[in-house]
N, C-alpha and C positions, 0 to 999 in steps of 0.2 A: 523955667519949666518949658521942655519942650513938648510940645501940643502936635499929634500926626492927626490926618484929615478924616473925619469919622464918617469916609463915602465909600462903600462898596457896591460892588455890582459892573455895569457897561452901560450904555446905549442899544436898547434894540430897538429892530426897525420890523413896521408890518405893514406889508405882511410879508418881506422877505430884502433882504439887501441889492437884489441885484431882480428887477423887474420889467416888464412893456410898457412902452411909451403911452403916454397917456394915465399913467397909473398913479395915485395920490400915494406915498411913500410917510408913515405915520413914526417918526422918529421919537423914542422917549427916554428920558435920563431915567436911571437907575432913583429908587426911591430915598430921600433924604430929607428927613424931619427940618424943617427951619433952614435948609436951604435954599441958597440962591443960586440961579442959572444964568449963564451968558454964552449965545448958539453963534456960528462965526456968521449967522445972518441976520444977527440984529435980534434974534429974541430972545426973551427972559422968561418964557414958562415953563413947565418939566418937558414941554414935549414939541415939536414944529413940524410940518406936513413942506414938504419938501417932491418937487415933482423931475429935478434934473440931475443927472451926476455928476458927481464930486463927493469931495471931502470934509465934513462937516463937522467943527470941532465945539467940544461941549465944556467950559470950564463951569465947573460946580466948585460952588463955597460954601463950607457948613457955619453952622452958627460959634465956632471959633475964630473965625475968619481964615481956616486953612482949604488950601484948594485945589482940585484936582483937576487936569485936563486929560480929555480922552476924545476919541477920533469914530466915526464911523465913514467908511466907505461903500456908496450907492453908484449904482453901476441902470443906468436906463438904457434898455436896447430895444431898434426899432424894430416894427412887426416887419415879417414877408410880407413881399410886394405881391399881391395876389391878381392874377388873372382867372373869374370867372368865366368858362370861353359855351358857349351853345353848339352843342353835335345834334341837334335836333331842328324841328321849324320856327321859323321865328311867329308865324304866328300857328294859333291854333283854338277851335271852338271850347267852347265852355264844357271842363269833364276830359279836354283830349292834354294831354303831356307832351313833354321835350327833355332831352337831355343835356344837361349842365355839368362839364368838367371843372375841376381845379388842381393845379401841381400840386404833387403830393410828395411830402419830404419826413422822413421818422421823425425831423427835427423839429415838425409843427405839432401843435399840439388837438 
């Protein structure tokens, strides 16, 4: 009897595959009754939190012992390097204001 692997679905990631530094990246295996996971970092639960990039491979084994490998790819990109610059005083009494620029790019958010 041949037995195929009773896993469907992917790996998704939240809250997005390709995210800013510093960001906790929440990887989860596709759901599968009595199965088992093996993450290429060492864990065995349905899901692992992952905060750098690479390629993370997921073998899942269902209660056949047949098994499926699948990949996600996570992409962390660093923030703009910001300069807040003062066009104004640097100092000033209680109630008075200054002006504070920053470069501005469509590409920041």
């Amino acid at each position: 009897t041949i037995v195929s692997p009773n896993i469907t679905g992917s790996i998704t990631a939240y809250p997005d595959t390709v995210v800013c530094a510093n960001t906790n990246v929440l990887l989860v295996a596709p759901a599968c009754a009595g199965c088992t996971y093996q993450w290429s970092n060492g864990g065995t639960n349905d899901s692992i939190t992952v905060t750098t990039t690479g390629i993370y491979l997921l073998t899942v084994t269902d209660v056949n012992g047949c098994s499926k490998v699948m990949f996600i790819h996570i992409t962390v990109t660093p923030g703009p390097n910001t300069v807040i610059t003062n066009n104004g005083a640097d100092k000033f009494c209680l109630g008075g204001y200054t002006y504070l620029s920053a470069f501005y790019s469509v590409n920041y958010l």
